[in-house]
N, C-alpha and C positions, 0 to 999 in steps of 0.2 A: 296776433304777433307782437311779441316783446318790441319796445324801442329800442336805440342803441343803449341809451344811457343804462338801462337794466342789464341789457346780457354783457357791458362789458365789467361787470361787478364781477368781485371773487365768492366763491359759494361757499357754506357751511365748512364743507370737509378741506378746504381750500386757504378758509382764514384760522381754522382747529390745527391743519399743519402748520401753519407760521406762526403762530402762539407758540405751538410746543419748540419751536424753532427756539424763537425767542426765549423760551425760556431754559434753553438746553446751553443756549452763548452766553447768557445769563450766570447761570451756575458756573460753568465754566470759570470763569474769571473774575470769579469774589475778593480776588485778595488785591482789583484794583480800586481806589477809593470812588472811584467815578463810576466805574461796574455797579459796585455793590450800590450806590444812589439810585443809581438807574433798574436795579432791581428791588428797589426796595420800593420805590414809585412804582413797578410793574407790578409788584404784588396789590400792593395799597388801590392802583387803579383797579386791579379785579379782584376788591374785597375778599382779600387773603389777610386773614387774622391769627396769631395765636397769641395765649396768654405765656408770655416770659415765665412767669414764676413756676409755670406747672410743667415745664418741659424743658428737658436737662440741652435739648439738643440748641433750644431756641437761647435759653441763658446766656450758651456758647457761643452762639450770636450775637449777642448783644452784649456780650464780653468783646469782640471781636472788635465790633465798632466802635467801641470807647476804645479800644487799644488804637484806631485806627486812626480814628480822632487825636487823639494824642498824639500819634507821631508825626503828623499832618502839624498839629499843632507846637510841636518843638523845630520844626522845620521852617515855619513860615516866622518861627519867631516871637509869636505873639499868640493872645489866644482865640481858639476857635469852637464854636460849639459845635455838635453832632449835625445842630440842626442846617448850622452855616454850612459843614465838610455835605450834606444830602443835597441842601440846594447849589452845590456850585457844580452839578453836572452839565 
């Protein structure tokens, strides 16, 4: 017989739906600068890669984020990098 501490765990098909959850709220809401950090850490945590230069759709990404950066960055004033606007989520 399983202890408790086992059966009150979520199972395979259980943590596969809340992933795709997650990453369906995710997409959803990229055009907020704090979204897009937090998705972009949720890629980065489960070793989601592409290379920029070889994909037209990714470039536009990463166009995106320097634009967002930017405007992040006329707003507060002063300047900020990419890396500062990913880590202030």
């Amino acid at each position: 017989m399983l202890d408790k501490e086992y059966r009150d765990k979520a199972n395979l098909a259980e943590l596969n739906n809340l992933h795709g959850k997650v990453a369906a709220v995710l997409a959803e809401n990229l055009d907020d600068p704090k979204i897009l950090a937090n998705a972009i850490k949720f890629l980065k945590d489960n070793n989601v890669t592409a290379d920029v230069m070889e994909s037209e759709s990714m470039q536009s990404l990463a166009d995106s984020i320097k634009q967002i950066a930017k405007e992040e960055e006329e707003a507060v004033g002063g300047s900020i990098s990419i890396e500062e606007l990913l880590g202030s989520s």
